[in-house]
N, C-alpha and C positions, 0 to 999 in steps of 0.2 A: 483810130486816128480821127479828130475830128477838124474840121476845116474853118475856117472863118473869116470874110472879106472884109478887108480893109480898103477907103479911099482910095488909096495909093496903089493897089495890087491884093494879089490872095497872099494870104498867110496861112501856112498849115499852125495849127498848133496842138500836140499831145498833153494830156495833163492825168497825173497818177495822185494818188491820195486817197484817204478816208473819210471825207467832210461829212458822209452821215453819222459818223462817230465822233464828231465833234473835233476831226485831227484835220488840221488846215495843210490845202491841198495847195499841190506847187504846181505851176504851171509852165510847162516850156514852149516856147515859140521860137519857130526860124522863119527869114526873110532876108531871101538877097545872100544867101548863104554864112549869114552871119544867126549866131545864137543868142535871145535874150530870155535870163528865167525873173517871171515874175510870182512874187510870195502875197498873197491878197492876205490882209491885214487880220480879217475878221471880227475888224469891229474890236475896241476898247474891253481889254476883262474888267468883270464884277471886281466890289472889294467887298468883304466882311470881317466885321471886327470883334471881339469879344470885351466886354466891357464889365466892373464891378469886381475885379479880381486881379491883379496886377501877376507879374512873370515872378516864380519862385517865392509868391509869396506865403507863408505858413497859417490856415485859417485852425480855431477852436471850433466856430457853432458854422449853423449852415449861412452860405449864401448866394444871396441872388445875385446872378449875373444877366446880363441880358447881350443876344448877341444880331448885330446891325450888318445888314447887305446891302446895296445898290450895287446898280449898271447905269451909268450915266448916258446910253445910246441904246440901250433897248431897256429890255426889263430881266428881273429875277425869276428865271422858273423853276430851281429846287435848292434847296436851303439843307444840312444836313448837319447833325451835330453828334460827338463822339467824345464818350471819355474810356478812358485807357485802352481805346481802340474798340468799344462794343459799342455800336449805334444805338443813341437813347432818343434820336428826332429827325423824323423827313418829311416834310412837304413838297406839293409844288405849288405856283403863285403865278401871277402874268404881271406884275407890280415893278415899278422901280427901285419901290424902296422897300424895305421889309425890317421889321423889328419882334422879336422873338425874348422872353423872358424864362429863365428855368431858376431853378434851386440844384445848386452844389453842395453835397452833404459833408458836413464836417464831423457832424454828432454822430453818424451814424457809421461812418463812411471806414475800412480799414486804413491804421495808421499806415505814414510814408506817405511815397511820393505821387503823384497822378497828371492826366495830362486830359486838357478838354480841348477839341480841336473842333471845328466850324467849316465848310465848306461848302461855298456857294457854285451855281453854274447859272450862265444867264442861259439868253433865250438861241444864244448864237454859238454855242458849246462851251464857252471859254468859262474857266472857274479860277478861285482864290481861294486861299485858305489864312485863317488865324490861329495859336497854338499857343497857350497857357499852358506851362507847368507848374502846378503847385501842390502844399505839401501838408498832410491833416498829420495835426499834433497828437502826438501820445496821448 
C-alpha cells in the first residue's frame, strides 16, 4: 500500500499492474470513503503502415514495399516485420519517424496466399500493427 498527500487531506492509494511490461497499470484511490479508479493513458500508440502492395492483391515478379512508423509523443523504439508468421526484420531506434524498405518475392516465393505483417512499439510500450494479405501467382 502506498500513501500519497493531497492539499485537501491524505489519500491512501493501491495500484496493481505490469507497466514494466508495457501493460498499463490501473490505479485505485480512496478518500472520504468514497472510491475513484484512475487508467493513466500512456501516452498515444505508434502507427505503422505497410505501403507498395495493397490487401489481397495478386503479384507475378517481386516487389518492394516499404514499411512507415511514427509516435507522434515520443519516439519509435522497435520496428518488426513478418511474413507468414517467421520474423525476417527487427530493429531498435529512438526516432519519431522510421521508414524501412524490403523486397517481397513473387518470382521466387511458393504459390498461394501470404501475409506480411509490421509491428511497431514506441518508447512507452504501446504498439500497432499493419497486415497485408496477398497472393503469388501460379
Amino acid at each position: 500500500m502506498q500513501e500519497a498527500t493531497k492539499l485537501t487531506g491524505k489519500m491512501t492509494a493501491r495500484w496493481s499492474g505490469l507497466a514494466a511490461l508495457g501493460i498499463i497499470m490501473l490505479l485505485t484511490a480512496s478518500c472520504g470513503g468514497g472510491t475513484v479508479t484512475i487508467t493513466p493513458g500512456g501516452g498515444q500508440a505508434p502507427t505503422v503502415f505497410i505501403s507498395g502492395i495493397d490487401q489481397n492483391e495478386e503479384i507475378f515478379t517481386n516487389h518492394q514495399i516499404t514499411v512507415t512508423a511514427s509516435d507522434a509523443d515520443g519516439t519509435v523504439s522497435r520496428l518488426r516485420v513478418y511474413v507468414d508468421g517467421s520474423q525476417i526484420f527487427s530493429d531498435t531506434y529512438h526516432q519519431f519517424h522510421v521508414t524501412e524498405n524490403f523486397t517481397v518475392f513473387g518470382d521466387s516465393a511458393s504459390a498461394g496466399w501470404h501475409t506480411i505483417e509490421a509491428v511497431v512499439t514506441d518508447d512507452e510500450g504501446n504498439t500497432d500493427h499493419d497486415v497485408v494479405d496477398y497472393q503469388v501467382a501460379p
